[in-house]
OpenMM code with the backbone's topology and positions (N, CA, C; nanometers):
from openmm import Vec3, app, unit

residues = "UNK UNK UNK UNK UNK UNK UNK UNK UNK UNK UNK UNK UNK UNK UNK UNK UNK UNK UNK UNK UNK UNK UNK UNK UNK UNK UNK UNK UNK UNK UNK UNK UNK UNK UNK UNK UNK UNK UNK UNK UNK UNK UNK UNK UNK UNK UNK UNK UNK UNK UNK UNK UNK UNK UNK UNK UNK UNK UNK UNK UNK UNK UNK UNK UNK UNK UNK UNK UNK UNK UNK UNK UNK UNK UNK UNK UNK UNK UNK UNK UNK UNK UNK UNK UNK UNK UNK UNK UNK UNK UNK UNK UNK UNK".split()
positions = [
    Vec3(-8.7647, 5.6066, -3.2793),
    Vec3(-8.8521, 5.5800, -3.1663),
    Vec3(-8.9079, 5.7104, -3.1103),
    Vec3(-8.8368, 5.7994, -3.0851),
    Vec3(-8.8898, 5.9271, -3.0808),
    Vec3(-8.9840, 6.0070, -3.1929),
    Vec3(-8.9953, 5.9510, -3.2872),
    Vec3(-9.0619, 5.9848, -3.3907),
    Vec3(-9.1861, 5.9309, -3.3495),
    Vec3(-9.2010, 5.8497, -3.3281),
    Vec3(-9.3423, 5.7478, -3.2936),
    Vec3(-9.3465, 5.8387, -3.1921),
    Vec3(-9.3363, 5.8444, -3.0853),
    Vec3(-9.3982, 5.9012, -2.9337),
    Vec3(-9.4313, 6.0102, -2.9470),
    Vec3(-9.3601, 6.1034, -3.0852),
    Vec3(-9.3969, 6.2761, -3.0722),
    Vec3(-9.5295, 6.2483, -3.1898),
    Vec3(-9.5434, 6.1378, -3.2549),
    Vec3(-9.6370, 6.1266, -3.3178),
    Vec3(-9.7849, 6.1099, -3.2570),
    Vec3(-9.7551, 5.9837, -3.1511),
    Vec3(-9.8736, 5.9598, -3.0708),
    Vec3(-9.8817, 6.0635, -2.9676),
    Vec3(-9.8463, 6.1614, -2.9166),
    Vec3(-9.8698, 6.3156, -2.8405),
    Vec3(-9.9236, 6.3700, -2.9510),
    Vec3(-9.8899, 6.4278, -3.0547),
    Vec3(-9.9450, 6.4850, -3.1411),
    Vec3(-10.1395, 6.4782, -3.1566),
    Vec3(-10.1366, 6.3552, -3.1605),
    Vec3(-10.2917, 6.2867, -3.1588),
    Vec3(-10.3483, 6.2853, -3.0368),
    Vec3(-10.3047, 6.2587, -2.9577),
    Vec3(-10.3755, 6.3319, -2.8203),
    Vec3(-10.3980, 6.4299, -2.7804),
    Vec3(-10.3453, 6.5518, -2.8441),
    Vec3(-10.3219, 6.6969, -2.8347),
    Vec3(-10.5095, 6.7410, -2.8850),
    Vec3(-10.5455, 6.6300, -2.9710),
    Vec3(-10.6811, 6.6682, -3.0054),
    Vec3(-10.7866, 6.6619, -2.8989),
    Vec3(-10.7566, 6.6037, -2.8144),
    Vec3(-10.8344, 6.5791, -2.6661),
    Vec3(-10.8463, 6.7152, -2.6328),
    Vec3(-10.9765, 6.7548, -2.5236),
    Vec3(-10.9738, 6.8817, -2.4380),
    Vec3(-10.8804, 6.8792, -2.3169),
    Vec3(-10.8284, 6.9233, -2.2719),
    Vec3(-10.7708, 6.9343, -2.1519),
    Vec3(-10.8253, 6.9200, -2.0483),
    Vec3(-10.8270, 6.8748, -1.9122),
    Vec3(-10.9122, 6.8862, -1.8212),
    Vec3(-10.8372, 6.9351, -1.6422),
    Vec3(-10.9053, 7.0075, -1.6085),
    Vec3(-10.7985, 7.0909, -1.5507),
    Vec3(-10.8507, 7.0704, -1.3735),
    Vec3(-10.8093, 7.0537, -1.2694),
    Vec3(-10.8337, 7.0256, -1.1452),
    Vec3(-10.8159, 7.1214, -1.0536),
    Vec3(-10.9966, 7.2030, -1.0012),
    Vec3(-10.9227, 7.3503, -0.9266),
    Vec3(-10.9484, 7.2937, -0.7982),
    Vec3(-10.8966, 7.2886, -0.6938),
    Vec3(-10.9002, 7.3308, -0.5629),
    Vec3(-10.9280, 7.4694, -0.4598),
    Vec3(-11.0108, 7.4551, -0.3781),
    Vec3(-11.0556, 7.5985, -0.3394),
    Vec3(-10.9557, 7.5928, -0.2384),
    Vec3(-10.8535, 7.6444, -0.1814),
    Vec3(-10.8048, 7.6626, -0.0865),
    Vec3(-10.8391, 7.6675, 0.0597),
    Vec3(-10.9808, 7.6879, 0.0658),
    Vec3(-11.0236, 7.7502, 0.1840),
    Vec3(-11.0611, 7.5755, 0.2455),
    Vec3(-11.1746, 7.5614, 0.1518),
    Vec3(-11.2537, 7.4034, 0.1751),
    Vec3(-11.2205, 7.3061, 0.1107),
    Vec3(-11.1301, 7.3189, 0.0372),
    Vec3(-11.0545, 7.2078, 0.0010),
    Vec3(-11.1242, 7.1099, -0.1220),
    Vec3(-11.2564, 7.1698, -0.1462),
    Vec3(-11.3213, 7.1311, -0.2596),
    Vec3(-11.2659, 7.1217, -0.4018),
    Vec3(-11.2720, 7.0102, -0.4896),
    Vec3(-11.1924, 6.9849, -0.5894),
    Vec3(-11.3061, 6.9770, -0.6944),
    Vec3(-11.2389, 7.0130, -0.7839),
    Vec3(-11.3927, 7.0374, -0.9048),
    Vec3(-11.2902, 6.9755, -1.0582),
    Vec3(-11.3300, 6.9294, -1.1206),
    Vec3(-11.2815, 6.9211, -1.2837),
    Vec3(-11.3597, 6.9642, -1.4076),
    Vec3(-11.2890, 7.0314, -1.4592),
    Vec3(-11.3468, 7.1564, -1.6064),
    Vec3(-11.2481, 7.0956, -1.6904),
    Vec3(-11.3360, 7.1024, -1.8050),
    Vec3(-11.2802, 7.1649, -1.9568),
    Vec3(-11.2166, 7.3091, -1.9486),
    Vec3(-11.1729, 7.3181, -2.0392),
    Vec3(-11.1015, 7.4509, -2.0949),
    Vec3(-11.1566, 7.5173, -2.0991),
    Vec3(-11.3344, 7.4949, -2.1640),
    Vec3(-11.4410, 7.6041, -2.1896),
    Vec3(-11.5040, 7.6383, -2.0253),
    Vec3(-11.5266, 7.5265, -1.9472),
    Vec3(-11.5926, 7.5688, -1.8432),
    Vec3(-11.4666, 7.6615, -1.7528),
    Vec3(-11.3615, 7.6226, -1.7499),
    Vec3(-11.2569, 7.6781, -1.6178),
    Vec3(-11.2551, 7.8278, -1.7248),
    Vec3(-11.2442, 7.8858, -1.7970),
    Vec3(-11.3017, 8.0175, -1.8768),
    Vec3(-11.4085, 8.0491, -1.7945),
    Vec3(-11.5265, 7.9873, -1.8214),
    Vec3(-11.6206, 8.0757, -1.7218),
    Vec3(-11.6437, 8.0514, -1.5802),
    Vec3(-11.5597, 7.9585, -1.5242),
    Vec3(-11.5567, 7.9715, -1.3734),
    Vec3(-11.4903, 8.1072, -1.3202),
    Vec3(-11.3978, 8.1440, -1.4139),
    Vec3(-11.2881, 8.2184, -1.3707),
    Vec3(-11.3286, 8.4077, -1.4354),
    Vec3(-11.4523, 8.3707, -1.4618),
    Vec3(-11.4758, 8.5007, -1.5783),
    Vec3(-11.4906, 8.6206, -1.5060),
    Vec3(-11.3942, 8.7428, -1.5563),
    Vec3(-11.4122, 8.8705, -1.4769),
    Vec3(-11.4942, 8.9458, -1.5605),
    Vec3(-11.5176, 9.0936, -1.4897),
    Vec3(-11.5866, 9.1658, -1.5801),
    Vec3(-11.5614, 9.3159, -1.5248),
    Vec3(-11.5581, 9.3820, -1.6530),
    Vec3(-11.4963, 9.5398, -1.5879),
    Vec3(-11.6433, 9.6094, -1.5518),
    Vec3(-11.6285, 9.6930, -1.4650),
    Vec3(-11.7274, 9.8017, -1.4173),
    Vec3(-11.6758, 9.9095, -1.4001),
    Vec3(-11.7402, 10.0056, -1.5106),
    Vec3(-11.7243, 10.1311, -1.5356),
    Vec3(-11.7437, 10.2498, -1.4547),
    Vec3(-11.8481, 10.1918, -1.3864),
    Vec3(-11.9119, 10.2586, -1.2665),
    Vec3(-11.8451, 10.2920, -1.1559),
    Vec3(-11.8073, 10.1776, -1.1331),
    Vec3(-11.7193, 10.1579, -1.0051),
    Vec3(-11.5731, 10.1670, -1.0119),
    Vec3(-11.5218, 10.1659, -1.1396),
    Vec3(-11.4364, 10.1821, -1.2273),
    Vec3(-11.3267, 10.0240, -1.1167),
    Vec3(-11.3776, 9.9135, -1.1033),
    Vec3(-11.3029, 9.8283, -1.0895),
    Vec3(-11.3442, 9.7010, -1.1337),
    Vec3(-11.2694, 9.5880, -1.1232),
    Vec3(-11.3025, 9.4342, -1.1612),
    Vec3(-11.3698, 9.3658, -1.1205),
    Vec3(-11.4847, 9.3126, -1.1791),
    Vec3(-11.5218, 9.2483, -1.0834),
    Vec3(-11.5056, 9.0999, -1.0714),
    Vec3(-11.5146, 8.9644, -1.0151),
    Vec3(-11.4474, 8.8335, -0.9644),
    Vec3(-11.5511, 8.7745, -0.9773),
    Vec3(-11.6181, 8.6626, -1.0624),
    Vec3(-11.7106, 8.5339, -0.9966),
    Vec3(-11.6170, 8.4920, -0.9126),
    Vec3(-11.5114, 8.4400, -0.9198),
    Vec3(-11.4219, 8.3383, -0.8546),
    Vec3(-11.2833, 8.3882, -0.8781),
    Vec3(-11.2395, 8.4353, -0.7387),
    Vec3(-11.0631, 8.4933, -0.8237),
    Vec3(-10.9756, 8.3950, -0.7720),
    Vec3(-10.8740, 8.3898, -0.9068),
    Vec3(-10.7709, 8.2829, -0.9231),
    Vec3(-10.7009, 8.2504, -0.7725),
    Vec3(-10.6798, 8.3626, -0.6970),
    Vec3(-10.5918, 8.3742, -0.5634),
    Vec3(-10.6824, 8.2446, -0.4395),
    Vec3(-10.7715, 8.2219, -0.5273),
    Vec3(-10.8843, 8.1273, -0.3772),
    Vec3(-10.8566, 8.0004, -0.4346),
    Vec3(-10.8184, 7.9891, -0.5534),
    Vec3(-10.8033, 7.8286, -0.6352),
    Vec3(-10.6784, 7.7654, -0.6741),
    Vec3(-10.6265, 7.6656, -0.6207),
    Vec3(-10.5572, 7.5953, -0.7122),
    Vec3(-10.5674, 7.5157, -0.8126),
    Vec3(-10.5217, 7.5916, -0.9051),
    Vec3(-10.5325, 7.5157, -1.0560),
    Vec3(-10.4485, 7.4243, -1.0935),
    Vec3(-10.4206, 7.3009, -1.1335),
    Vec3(-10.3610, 7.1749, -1.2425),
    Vec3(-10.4254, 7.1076, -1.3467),
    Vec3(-10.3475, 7.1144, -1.4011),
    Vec3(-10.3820, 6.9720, -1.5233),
    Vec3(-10.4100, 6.8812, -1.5022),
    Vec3(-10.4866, 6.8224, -1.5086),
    Vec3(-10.5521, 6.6921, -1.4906),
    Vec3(-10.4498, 6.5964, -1.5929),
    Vec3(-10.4019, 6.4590, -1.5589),
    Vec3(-10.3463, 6.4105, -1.6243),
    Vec3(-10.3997, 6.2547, -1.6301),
    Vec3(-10.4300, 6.1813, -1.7669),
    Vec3(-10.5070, 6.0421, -1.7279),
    Vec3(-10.3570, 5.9377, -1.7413),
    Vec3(-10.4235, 5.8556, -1.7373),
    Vec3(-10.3202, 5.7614, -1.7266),
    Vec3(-10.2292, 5.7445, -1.8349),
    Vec3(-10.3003, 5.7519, -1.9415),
    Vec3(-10.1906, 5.7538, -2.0958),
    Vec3(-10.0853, 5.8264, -2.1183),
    Vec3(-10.1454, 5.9577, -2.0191),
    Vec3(-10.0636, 6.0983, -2.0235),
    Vec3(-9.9344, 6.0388, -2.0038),
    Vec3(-9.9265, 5.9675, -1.8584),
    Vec3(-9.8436, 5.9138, -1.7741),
    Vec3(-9.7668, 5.8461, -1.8387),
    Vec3(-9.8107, 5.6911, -1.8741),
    Vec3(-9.7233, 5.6691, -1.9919),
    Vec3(-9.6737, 5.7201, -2.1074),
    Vec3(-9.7545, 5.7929, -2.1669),
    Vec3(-9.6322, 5.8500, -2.2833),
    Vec3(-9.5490, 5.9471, -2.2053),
    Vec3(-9.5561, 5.9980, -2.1171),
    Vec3(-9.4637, 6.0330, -2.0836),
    Vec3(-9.3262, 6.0018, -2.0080),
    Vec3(-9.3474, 5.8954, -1.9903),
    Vec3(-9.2510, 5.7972, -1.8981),
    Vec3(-9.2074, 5.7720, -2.0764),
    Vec3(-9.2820, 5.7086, -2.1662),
    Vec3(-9.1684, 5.6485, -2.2555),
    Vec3(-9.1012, 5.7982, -2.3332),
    Vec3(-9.1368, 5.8985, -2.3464),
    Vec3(-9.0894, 5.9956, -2.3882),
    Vec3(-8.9384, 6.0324, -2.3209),
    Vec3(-8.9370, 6.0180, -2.2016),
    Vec3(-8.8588, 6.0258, -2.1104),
    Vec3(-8.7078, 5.9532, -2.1548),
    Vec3(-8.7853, 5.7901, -2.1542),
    Vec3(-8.6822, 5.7008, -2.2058),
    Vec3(-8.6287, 5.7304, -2.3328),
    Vec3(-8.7279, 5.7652, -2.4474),
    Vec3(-8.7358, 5.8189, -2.5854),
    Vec3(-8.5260, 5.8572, -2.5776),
    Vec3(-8.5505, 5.9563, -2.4884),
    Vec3(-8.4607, 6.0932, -2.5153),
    Vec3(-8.3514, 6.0668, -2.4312),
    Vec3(-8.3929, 5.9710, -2.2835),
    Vec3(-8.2558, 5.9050, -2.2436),
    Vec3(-8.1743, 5.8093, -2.2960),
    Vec3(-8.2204, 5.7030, -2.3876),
    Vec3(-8.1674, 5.6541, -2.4922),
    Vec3(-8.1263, 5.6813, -2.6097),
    Vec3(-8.1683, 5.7627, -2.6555),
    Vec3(-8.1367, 5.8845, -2.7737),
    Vec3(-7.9901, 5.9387, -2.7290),
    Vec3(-7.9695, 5.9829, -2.6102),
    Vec3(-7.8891, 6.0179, -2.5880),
    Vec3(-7.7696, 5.9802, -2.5102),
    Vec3(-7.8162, 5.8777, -2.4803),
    Vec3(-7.7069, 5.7342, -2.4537),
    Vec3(-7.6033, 5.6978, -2.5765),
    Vec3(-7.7403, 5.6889, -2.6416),
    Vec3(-7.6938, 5.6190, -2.8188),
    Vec3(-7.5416, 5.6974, -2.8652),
    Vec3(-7.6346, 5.8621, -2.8485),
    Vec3(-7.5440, 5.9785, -2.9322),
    Vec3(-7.4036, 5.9737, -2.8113),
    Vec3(-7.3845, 5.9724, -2.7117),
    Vec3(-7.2742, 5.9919, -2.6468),
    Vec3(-7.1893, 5.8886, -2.7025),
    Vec3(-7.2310, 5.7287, -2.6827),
    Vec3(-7.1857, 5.6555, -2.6882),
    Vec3(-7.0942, 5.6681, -2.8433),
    Vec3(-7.1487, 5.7129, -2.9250),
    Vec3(-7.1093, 5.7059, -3.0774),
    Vec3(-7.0125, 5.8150, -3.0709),
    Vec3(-7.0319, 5.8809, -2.9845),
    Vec3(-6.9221, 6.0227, -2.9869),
    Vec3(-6.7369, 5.9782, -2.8867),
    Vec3(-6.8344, 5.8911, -2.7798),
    Vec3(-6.6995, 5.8861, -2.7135),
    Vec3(-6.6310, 5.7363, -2.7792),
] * unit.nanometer
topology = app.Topology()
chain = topology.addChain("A")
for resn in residues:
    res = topology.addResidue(resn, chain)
    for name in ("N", "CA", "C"):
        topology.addAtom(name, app.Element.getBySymbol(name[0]), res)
């Protein structure tokens, strides 16, 4: 049974991620891909000035994973997966 559930994660793993920033200040919530939260977040060195410079620095945003509902369930049965797994194995031991 655990074989199946690490199977069906496996196949979802092909999905993009989608990630949920919060601005701290205004409380504004935004959702990106992997590719866009890259360039929300994109720095850039200056030689000149010899420092970093910020479109958006990480310290103003809270970042998470966005999680859909499937997530949720496989992870609830993953859960069970491994609490029964290991029910099983005690039980056979004691």
């Amino acid at each position: 049974m655990l074989y199946v559930c690490t199977i069906i994660n496996l196949k979802n793993k092909n999905m993009k991620n989608e990630f949920r920033v919060i601005n701290r200040t205004t409380r504004e919530e935004q959702v990106f891909n992997s590719d866009e939260l890259k360039r929300f977040f994109h720095c850039e060195y200056d030689s000149r000035t010899d420092t970093i410079k910020y479109n958006n620095e990480l310290k103003d945003y809270a970042v998470s994973l966005k999680r859909t509902d499937t997530d949720k369930i496989l992870l609830i049965i993953n859960c069970l997966a491994i609490v029964g797994t290991s029910l099983y194995l005690l039980s056979q031991w004691i």
